[in-house]
C-alpha angles and dihedrals in degrees: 000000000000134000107300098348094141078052095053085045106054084046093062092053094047081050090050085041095050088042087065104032097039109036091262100302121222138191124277138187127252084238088066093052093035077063094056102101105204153332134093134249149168120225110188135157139169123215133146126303111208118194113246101182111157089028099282117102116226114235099223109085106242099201145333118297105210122171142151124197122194118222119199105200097181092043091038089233140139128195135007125087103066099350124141162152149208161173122197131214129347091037105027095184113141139164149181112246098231115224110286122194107220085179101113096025122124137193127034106357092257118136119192110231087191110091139100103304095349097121101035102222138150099205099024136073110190110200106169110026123141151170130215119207100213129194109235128185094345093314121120117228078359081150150358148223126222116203103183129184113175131179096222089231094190097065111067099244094050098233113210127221139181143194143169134218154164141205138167137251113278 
């Protein structure tokens, strides 16, 4: 198995998951959220997190994946207030997503989470974890994908997971 293959599977399952759940989401661009005028809201979600050390992702889920991410229309933000994420054992690694600006972003609506201090955490550094801001059933941002990939920095040989979900807009 490839590099992350257990990861793009369970992708495709949280895609088939969010098809059903969501009216078949689809991407959509930060231009389109920077448009939305005002209003708060929480996506969050849980799924399975696999270990991928060595660069090969295991296909037996390790643990459960569970995070929430705060979104701010009016103050173009996501993240702070009771954001979150974690994994539980084995990995036990956890973390708060800090307050992000998507004002002046272009593109697909994907922010990166990680850079430097994006995800606030004392055992995980999560380069390469991002979220995805999805249209669903003719709402835009009406849910969102987290792909997350995380060193566990607390075990000695810093063993690397990785997960994707989605949840809707609350």
């Amino acid at each position: 198995m490839d590099a992350f293959a257990a990861i793009d599977a369970s992708q495709a399952e949280t895609s088939q998951f969010a098809a059903q759940q969501f009216a078949a989401p689809k991407a959509t661009t930060w231009a389109d959220v920077i448009g939305i005028q005002g209003g708060t809201g929480k996506y969050s979600g849980s799924g399975s997190y696999y270990n991928c050390t060595g660069g090969t992702c295991q296909s037996t889920p390790l643990g459960t994946l569970t995070w929430a991410i705060d979104i701010n229309f009016a103050a173009k933000t996501l993240g702070g207030g009771s954001s979150s994420i974690s994994l539980t054992s084995p990995a036990s690694v956890s973390g708060s997503f800090t307050t992000q600006s998507y004002a002046s972003l272009t593109g697909d609506a994907v922010l990166d989470y990680g850079g430097a201090g994006a995800i606030s955490s004392a055992n995980g550094n999560w380069t390469g974890t991002t979220i995805k801001l999805l249209t669903s059933g003719g709402q835009t941002a009406g849910a969102a994908s987290l792909d997350v990939r995380v060193f566990n920095t607390s075990v000695g040989s810093n063993p690397t997971y990785g997960g994707v979900t989605a949840g809707p807009l609350q």
